[in-house]
N, C-alpha and C positions, 0 to 999 in steps of 0.2 A: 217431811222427813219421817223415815219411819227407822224400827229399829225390832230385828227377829233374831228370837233366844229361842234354841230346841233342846229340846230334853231327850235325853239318851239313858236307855237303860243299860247296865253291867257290859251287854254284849255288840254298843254302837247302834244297837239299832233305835230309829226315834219313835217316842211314843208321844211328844206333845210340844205345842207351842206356842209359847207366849208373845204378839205383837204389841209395841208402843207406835201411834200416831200424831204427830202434832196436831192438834186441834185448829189452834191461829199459825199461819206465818209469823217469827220470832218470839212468839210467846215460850211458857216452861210449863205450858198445859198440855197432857197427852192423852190420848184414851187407848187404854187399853183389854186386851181381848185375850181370850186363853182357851183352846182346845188340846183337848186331849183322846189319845185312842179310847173305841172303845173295849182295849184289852185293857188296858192301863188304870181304868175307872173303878172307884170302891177301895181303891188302892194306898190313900193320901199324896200320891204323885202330884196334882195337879196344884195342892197347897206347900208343897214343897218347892215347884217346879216354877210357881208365882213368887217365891219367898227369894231365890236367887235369883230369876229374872229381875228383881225389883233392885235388890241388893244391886248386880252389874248395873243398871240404869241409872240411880242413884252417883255411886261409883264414877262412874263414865258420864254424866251428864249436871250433877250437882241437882241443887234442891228442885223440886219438881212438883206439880198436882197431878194425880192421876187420877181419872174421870172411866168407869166401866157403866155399859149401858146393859141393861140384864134387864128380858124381857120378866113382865110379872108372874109369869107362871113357872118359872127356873128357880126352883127352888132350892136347888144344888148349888146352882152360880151363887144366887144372893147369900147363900153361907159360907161360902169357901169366902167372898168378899167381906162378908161383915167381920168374920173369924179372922181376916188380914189386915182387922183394921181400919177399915172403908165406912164412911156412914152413907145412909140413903138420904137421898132428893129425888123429888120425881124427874122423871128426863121430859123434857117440853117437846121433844120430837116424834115422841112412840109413845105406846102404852105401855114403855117400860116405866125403871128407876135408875136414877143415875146412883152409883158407888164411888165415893170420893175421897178421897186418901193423900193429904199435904205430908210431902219424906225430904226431910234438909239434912243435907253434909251437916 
């Protein structure tokens, strides 16, 4: 299951968006991903843009872990994550880190 929030500026048009994926079949583990234009960047969009996607997910899905893989040299990603709250794990799959974030009703 997956679940896509787009971000819309003043005038409808989109500048970003944030996807959830279940990780396991029936578990409440999701990972999530977040792109944004690159008009839209420098902007704080993307940490506002993460803040109500999560908010509606929460919401609409009850307490949840959300798991972001952020390569190690995205140094953007890993702040906008740590700043939302997330802590780091290494991710065992890449030469990222995982960003992990437990959100309960």
């Amino acid at each position: 299951m997956s679940v896509l929030v787009i971000g819309e500026n003043a005038h409808g048009e989109p500048f970003g968006q944030v996807r959830f994926d279940r990780r396991t079949t029936g578990s409440n583990s999701f990972e999530v991903s977040i792109t944004v234009s690159p008009e839209a960047r420098g902007q704080g969009l993307a940490r506002r843009l993460l803040t109500v996607a999560e908010k509606y997910f929460l919401d609409t899905h009850g307490s949840v872990q959300l798991h972001a893989c952020v390569d190690k040299d995205n140094k953007v990603s890993e702040r906008l994550f740590e700043n939302a709250g997330y802590t780091m794990e290494q991710c065992p799959k890449t030469d990222g880190r995982w960003w992990i974030k437990e959100m309960h009703v």
